[in-house]
mmCIF file of the N, C-alpha and C atoms, coordinates in Angstrom:
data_MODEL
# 
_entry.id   MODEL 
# 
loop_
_atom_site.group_PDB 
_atom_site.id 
_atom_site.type_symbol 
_atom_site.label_atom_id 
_atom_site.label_alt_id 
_atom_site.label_comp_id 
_atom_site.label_asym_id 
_atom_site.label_entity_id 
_atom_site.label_seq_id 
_atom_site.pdbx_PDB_ins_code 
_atom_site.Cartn_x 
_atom_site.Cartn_y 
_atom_site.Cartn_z 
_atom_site.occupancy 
_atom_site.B_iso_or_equiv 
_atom_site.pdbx_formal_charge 
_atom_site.auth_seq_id 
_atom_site.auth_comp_id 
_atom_site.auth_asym_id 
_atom_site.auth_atom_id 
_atom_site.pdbx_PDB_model_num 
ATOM 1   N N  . UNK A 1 1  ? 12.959 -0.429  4.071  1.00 0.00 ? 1  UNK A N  1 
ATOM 2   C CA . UNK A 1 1  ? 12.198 0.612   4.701  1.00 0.00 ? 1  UNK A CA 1 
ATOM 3   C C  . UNK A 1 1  ? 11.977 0.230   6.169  1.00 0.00 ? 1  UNK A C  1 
ATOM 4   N N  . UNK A 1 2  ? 12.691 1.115   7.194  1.00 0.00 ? 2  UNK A N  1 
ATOM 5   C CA . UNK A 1 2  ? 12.292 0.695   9.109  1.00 0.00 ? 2  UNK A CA 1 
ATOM 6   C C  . UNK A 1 2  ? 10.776 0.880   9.299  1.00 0.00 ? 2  UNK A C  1 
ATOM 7   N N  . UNK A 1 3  ? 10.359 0.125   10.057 1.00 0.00 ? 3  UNK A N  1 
ATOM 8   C CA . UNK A 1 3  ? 9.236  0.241   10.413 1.00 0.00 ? 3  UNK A CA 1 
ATOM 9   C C  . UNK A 1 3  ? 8.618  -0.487  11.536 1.00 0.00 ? 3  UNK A C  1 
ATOM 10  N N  . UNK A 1 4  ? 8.007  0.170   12.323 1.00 0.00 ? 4  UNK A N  1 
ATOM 11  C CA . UNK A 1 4  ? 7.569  -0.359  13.533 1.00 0.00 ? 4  UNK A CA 1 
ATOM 12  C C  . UNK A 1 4  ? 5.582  -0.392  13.423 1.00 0.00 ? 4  UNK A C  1 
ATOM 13  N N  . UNK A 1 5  ? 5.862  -1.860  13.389 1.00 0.00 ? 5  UNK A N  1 
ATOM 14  C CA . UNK A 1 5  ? 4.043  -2.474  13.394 1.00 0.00 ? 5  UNK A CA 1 
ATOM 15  C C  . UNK A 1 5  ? 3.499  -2.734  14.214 1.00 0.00 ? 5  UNK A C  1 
ATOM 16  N N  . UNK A 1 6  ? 1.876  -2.057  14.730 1.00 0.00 ? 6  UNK A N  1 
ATOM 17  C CA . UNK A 1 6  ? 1.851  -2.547  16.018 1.00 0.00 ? 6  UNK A CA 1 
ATOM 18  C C  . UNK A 1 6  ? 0.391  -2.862  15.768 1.00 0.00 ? 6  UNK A C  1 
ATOM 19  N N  . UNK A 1 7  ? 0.767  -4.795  17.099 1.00 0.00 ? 7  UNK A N  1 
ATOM 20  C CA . UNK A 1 7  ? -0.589 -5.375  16.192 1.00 0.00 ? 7  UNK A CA 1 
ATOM 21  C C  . UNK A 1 7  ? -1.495 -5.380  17.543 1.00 0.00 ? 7  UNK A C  1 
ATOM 22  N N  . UNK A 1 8  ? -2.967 -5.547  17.163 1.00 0.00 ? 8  UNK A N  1 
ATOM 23  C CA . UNK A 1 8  ? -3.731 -6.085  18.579 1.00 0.00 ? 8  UNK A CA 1 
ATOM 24  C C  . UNK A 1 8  ? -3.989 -7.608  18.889 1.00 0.00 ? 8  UNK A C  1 
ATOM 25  N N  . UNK A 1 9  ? -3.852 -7.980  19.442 1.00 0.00 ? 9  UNK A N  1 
ATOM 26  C CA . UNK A 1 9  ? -3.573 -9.320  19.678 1.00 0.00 ? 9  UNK A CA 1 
ATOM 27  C C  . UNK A 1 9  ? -5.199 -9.516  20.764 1.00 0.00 ? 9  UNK A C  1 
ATOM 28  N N  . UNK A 1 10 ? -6.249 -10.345 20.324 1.00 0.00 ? 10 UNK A N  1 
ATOM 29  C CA . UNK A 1 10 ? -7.279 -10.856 21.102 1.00 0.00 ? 10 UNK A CA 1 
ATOM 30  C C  . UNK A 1 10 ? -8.005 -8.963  21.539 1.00 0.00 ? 10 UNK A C  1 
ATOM 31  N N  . UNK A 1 11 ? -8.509 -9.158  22.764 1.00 0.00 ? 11 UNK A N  1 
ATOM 32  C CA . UNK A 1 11 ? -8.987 -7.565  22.801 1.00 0.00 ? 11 UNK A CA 1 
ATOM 33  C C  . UNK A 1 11 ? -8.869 -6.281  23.261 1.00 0.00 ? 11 UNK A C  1 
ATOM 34  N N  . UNK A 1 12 ? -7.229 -6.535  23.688 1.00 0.00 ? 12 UNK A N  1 
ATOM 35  C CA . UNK A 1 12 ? -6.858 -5.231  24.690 1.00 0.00 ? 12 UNK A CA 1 
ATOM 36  C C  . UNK A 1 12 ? -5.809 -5.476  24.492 1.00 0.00 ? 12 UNK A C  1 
ATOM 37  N N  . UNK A 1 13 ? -4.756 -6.346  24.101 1.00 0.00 ? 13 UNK A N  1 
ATOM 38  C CA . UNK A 1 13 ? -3.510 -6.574  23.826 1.00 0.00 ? 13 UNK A CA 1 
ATOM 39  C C  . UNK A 1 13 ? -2.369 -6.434  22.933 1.00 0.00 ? 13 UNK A C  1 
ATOM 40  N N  . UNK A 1 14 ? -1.487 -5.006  22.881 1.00 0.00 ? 14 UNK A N  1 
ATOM 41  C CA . UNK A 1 14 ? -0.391 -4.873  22.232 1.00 0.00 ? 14 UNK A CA 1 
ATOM 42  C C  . UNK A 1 14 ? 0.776  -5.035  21.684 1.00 0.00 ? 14 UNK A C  1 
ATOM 43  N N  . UNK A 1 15 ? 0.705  -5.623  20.393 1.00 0.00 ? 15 UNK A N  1 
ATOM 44  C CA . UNK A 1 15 ? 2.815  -5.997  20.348 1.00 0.00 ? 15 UNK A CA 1 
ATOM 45  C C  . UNK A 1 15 ? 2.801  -5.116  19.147 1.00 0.00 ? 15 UNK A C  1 
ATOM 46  N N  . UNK A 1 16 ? 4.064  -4.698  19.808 1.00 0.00 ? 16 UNK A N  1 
ATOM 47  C CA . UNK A 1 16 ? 4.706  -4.104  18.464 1.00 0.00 ? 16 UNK A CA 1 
ATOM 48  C C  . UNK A 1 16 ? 6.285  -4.661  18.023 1.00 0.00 ? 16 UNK A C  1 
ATOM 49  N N  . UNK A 1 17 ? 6.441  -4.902  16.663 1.00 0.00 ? 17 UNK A N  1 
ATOM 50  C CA . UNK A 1 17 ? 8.197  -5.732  15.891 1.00 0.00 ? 17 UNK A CA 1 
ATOM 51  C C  . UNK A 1 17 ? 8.323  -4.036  15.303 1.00 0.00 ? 17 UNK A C  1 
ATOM 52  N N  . UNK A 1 18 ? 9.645  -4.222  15.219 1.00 0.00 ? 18 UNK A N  1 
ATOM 53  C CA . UNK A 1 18 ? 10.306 -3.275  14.827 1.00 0.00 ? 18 UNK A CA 1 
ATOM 54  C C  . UNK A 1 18 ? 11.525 -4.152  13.875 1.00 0.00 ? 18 UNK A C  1 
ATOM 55  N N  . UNK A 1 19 ? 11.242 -3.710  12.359 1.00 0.00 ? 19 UNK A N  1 
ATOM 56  C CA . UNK A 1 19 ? 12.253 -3.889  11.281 1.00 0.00 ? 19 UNK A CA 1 
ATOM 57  C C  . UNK A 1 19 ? 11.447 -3.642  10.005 1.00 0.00 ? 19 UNK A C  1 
ATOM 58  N N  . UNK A 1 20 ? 12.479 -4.328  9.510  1.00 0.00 ? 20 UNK A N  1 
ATOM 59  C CA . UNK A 1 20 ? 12.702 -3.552  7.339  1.00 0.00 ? 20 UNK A CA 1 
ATOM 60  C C  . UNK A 1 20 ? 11.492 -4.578  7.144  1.00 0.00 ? 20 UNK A C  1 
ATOM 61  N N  . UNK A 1 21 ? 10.953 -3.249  6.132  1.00 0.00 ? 21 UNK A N  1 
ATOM 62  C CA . UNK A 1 21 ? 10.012 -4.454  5.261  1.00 0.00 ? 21 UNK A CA 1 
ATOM 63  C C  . UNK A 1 21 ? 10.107 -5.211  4.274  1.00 0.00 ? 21 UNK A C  1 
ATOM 64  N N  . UNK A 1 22 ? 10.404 -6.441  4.152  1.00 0.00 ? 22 UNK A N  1 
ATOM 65  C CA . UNK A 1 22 ? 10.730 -7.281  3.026  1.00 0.00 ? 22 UNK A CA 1 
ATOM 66  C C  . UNK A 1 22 ? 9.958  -7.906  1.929  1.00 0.00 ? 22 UNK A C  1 
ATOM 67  N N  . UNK A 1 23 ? 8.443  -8.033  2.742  1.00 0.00 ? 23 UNK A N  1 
ATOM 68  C CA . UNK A 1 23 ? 7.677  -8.412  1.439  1.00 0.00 ? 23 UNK A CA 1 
ATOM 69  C C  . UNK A 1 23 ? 5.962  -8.140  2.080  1.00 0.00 ? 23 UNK A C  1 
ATOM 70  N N  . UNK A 1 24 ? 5.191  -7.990  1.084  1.00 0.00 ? 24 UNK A N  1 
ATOM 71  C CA . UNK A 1 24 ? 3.803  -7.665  1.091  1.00 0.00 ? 24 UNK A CA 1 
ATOM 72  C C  . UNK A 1 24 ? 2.975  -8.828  0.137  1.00 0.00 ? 24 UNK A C  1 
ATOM 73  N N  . UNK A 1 25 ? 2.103  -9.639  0.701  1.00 0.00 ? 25 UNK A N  1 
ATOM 74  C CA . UNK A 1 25 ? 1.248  -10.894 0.301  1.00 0.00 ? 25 UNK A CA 1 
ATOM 75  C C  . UNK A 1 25 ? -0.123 -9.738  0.198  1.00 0.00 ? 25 UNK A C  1 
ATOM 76  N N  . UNK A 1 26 ? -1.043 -10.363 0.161  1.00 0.00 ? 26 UNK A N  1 
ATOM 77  C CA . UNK A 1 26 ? -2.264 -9.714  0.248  1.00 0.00 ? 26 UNK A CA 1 
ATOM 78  C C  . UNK A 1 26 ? -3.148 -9.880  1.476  1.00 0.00 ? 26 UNK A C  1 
ATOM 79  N N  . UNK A 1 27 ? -2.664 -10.903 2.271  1.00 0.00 ? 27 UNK A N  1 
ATOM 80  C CA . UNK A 1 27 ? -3.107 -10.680 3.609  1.00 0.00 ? 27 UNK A CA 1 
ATOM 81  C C  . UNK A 1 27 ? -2.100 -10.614 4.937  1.00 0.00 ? 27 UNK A C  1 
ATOM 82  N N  . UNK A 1 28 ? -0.861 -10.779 4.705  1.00 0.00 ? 28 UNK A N  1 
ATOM 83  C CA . UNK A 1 28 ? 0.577  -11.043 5.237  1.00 0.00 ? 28 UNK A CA 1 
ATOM 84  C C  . UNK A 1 28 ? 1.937  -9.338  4.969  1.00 0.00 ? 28 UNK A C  1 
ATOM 85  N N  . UNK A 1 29 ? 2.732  -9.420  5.753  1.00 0.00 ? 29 UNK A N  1 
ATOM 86  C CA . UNK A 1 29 ? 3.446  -8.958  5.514  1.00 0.00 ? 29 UNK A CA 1 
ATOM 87  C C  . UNK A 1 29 ? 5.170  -9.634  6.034  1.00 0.00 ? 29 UNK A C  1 
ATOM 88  N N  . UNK A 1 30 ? 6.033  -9.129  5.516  1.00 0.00 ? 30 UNK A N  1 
ATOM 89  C CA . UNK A 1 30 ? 7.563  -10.128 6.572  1.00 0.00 ? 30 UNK A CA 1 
ATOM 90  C C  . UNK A 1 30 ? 7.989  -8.747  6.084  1.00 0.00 ? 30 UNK A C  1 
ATOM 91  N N  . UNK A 1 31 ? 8.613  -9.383  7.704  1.00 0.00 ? 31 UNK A N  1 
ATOM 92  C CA . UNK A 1 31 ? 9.651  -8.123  8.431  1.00 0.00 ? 31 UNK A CA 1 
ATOM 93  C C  . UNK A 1 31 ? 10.540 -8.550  8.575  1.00 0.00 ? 31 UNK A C  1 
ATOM 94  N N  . UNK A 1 32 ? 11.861 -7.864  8.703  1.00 0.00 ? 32 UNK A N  1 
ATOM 95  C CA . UNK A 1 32 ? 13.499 -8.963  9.083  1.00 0.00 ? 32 UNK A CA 1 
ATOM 96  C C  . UNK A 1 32 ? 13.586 -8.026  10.497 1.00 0.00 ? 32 UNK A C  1 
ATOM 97  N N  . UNK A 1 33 ? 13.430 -8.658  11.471 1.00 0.00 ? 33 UNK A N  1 
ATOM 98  C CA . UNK A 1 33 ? 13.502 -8.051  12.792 1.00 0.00 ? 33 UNK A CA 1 
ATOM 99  C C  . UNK A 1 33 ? 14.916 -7.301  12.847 1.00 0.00 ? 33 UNK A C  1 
ATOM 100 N N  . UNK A 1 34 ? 15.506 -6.006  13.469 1.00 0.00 ? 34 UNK A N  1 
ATOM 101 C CA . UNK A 1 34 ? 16.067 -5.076  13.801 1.00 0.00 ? 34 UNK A CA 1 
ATOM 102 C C  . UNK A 1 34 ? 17.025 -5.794  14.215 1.00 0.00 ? 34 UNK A C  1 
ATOM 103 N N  . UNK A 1 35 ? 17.071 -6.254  15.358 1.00 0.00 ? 35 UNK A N  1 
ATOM 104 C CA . UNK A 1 35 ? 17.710 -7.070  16.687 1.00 0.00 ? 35 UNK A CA 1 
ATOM 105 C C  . UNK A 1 35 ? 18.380 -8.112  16.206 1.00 0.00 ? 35 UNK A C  1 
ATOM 106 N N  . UNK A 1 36 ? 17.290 -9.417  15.754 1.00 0.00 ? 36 UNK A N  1 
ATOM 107 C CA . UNK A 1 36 ? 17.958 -10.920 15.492 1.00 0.00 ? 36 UNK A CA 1 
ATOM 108 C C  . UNK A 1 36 ? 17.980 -10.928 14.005 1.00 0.00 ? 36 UNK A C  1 
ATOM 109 N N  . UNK A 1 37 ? 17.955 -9.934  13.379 1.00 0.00 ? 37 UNK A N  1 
ATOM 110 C CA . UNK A 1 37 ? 17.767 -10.075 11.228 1.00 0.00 ? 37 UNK A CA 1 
ATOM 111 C C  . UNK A 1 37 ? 16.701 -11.425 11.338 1.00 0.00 ? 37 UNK A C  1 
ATOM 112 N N  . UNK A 1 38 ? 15.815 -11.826 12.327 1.00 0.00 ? 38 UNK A N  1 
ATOM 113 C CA . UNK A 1 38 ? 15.332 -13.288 11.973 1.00 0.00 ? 38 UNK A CA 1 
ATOM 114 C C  . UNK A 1 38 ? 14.038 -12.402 10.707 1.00 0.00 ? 38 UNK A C  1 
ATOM 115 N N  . UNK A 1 39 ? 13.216 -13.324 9.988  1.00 0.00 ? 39 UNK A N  1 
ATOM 116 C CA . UNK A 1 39 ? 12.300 -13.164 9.198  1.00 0.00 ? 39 UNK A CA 1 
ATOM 117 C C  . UNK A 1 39 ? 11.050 -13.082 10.198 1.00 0.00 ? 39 UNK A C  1 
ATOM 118 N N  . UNK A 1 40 ? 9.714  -12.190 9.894  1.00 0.00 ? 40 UNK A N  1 
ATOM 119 C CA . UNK A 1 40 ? 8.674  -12.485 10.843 1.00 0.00 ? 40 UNK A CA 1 
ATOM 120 C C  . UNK A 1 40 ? 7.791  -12.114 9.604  1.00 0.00 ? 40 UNK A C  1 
ATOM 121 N N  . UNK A 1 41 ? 6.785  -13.420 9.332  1.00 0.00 ? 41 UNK A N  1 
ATOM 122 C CA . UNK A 1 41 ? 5.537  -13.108 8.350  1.00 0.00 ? 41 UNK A CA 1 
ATOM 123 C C  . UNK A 1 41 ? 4.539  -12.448 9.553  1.00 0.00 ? 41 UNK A C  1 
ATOM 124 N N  . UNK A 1 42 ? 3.744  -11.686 9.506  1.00 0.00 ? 42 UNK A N  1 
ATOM 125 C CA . UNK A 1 42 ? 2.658  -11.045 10.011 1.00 0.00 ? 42 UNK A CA 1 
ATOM 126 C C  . UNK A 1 42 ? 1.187  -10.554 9.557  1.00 0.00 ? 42 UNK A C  1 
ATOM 127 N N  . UNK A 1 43 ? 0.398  -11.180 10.345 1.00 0.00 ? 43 UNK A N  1 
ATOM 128 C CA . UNK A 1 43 ? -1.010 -11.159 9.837  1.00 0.00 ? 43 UNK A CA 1 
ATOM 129 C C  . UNK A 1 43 ? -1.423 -9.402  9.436  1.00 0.00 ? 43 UNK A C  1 
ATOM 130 N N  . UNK A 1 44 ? -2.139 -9.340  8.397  1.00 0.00 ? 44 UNK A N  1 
ATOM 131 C CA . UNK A 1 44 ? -2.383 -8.182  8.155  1.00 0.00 ? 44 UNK A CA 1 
ATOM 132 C C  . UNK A 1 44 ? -3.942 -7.903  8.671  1.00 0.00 ? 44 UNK A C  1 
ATOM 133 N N  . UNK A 1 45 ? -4.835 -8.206  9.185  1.00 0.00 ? 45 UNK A N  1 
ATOM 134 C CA . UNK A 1 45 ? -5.374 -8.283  9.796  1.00 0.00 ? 45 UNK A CA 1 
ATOM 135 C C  . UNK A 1 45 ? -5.838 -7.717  10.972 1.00 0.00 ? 45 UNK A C  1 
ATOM 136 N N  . UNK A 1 46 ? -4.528 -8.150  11.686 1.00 0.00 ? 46 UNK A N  1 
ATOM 137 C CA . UNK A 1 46 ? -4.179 -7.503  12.958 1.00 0.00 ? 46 UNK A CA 1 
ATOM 138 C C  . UNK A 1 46 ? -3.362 -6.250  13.503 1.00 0.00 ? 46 UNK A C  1 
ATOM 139 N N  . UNK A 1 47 ? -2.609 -5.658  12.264 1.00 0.00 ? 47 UNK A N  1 
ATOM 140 C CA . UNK A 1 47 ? -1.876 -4.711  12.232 1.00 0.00 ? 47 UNK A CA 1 
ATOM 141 C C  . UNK A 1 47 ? -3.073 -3.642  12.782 1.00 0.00 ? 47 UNK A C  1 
ATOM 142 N N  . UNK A 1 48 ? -2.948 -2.603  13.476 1.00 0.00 ? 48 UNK A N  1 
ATOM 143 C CA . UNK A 1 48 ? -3.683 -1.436  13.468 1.00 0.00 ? 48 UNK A CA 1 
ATOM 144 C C  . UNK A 1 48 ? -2.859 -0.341  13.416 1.00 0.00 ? 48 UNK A C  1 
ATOM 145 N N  . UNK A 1 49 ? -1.533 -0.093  13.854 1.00 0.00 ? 49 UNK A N  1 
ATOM 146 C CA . UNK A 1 49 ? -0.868 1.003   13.404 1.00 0.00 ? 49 UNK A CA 1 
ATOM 147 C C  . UNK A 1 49 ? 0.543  0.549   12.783 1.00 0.00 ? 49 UNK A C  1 
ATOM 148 N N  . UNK A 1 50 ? 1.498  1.201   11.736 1.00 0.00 ? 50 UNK A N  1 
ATOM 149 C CA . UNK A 1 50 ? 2.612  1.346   11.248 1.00 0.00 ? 50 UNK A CA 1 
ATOM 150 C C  . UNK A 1 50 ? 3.148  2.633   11.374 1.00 0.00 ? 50 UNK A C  1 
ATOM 151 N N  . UNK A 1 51 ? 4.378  2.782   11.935 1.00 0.00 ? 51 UNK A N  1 
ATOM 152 C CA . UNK A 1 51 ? 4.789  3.813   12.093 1.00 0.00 ? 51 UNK A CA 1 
ATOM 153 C C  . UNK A 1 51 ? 6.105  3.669   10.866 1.00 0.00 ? 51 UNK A C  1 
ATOM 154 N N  . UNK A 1 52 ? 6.333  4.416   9.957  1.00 0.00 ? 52 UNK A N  1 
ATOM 155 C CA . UNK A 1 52 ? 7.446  4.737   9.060  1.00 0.00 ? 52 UNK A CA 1 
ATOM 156 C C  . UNK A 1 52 ? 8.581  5.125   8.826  1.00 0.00 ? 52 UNK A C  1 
ATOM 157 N N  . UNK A 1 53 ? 9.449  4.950   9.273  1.00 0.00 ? 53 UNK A N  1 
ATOM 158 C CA . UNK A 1 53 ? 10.734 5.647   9.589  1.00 0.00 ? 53 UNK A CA 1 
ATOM 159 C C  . UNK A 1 53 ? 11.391 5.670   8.285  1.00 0.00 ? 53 UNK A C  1 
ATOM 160 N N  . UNK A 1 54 ? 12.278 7.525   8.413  1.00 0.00 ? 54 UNK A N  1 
ATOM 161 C CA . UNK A 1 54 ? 12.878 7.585   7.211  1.00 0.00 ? 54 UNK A CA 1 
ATOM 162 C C  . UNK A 1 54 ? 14.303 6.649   6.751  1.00 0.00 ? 54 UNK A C  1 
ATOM 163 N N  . UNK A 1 55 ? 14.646 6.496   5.703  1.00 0.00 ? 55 UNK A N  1 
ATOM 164 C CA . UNK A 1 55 ? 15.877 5.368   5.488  1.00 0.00 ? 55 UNK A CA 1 
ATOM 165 C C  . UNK A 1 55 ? 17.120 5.619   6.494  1.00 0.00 ? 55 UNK A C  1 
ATOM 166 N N  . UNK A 1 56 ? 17.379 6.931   6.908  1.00 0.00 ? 56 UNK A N  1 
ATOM 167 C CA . UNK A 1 56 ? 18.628 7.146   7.512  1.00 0.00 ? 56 UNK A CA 1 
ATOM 168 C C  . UNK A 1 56 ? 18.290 7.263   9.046  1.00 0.00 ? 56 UNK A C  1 
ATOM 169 N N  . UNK A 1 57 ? 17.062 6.726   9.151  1.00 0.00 ? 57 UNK A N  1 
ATOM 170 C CA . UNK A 1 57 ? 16.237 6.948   11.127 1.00 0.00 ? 57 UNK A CA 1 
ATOM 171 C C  . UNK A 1 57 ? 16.143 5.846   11.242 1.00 0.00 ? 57 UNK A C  1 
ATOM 172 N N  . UNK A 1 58 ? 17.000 4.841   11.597 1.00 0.00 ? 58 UNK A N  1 
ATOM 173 C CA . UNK A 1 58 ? 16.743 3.809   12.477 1.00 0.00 ? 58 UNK A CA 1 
ATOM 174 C C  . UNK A 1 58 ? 15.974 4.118   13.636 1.00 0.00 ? 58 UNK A C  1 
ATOM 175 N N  . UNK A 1 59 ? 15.121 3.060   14.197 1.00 0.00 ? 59 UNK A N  1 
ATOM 176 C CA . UNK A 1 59 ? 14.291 3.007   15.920 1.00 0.00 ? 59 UNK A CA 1 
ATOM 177 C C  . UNK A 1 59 ? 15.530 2.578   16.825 1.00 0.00 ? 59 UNK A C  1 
# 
């Protein structure tokens, strides 16, 4: 599933990863980045928006 997560970082600060979702922990999520296929675990925490893309809509 594509998906672009976008986290706040400290108190005004934006990143957003863009890739597939591979797995869901209960406070974590991993993404296989778009770009490098590398793995990225991510705090769930910090997520404030997910945007969803359909299977055949790559970003």
């Amino acid at each position: 599933m594509p998906l672009k997560v976008e986290f706040l970082i400290g108190t005004n600060l934006f990143i957003d990863k863009l890739g597939t979702l591979v797995a869901v922990g209960i406070n974590y999520i991993i993404l296989r980045e778009t770009k490098s296929s590398n793995h990225v675990v991510c705090d769930m925490y910090s997520i404030k928006f997910v945007t969803i893309y359909p299977a055949n809509d790559r970003p």
